[in-house]
PLY file of the C-alpha trace (Angstrom):
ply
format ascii 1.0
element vertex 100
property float x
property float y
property float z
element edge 99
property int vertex1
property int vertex2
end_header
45.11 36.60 59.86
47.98 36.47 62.05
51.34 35.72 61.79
51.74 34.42 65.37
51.81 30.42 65.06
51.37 28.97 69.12
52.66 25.72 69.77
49.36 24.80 71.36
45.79 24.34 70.02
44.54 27.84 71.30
44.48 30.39 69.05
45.90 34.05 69.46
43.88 35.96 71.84
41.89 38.47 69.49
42.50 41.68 71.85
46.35 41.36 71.73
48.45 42.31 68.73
50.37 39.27 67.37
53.75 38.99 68.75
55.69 39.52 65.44
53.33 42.49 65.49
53.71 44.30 69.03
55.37 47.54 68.76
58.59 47.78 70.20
60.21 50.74 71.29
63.89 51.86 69.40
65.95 52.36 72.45
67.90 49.79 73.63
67.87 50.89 76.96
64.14 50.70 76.73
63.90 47.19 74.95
66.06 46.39 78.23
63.20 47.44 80.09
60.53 45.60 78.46
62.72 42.43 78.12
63.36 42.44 82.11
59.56 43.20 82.56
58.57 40.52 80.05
61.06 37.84 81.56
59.70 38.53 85.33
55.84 38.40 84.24
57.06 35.03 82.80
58.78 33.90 86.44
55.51 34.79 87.89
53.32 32.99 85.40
55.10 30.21 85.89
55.09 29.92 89.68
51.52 30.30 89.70
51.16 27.73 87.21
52.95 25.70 89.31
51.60 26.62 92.55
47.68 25.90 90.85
49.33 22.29 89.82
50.28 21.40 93.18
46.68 22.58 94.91
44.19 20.96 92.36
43.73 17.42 90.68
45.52 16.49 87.80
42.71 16.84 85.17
41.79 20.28 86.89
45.34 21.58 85.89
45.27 20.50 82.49
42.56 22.26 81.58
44.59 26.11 82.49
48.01 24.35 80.37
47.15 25.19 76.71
46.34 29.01 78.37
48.80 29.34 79.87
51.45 27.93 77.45
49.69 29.83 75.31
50.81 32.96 76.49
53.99 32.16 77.71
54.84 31.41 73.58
53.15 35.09 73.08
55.84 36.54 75.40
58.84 34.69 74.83
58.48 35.11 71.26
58.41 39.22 71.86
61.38 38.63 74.18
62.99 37.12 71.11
62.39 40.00 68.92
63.62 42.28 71.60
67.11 40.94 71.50
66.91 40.42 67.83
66.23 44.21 67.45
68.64 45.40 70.58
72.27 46.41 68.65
75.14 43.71 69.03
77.09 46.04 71.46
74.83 46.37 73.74
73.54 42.92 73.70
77.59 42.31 74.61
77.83 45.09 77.31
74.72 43.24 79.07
75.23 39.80 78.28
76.90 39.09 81.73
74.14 40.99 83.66
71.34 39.77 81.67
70.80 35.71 79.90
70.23 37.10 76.55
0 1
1 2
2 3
3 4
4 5
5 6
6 7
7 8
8 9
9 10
10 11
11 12
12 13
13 14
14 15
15 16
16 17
17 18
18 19
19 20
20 21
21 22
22 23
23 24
24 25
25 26
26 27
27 28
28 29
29 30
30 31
31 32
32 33
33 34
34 35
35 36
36 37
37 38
38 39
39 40
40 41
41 42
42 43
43 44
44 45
45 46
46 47
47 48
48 49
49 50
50 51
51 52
52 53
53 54
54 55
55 56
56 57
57 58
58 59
59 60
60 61
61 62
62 63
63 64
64 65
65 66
66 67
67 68
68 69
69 70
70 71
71 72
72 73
73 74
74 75
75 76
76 77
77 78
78 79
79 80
80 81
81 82
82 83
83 84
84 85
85 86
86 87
87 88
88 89
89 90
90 91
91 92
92 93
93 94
94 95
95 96
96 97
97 98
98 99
């Protein structure tokens, strides 16, 4: 079973790892990478939610929310473990640059 617990009703899609699962890489130059990457796919996810909101009825949208918050609590929660597992001094040297 996994250890990923969404804040929605949808479970964890069964072709993705769980989040506390998904391999990360060691480099923190490369966690950099993925958290950027991770953080923009989010923007965009977002905006189209957004964007779908403001071109269908009400009831229409609602139906694409749990999805969609669904996998925006997949990804933040590997963003999470990408800081967690970044060293302190580079979190610091990046902090400015980067919200993290």
């Amino acid at each position: 079973m996994s250890s990923y617990t969404p804040t929605t009703l949808l479970p964890p899609s069964p072709s993705l790892p769980s989040a506390d699962m998904f391999p990360l890489p060691e480099s923190d130059e490369i966690l950099l990478e993925y958290y950027i990457y991770i953080r923009g796919y989010l923007d965009r996810l977002w905006d189209s939610y957004v964007l779908y909101c403001k071109l269908v009825i009400t009831t229409e949208a609602e139906k694409i929310f749990k999805i969609i918050f669904a996998e925006m609590d997949y990804f933040e929660i590997i963003n999470g473990r990408i800081i967690e597992k970044m060293s302190r001094t580079f979190r610091l040297q990046i902090r400015h640059e980067y919200i993290i």
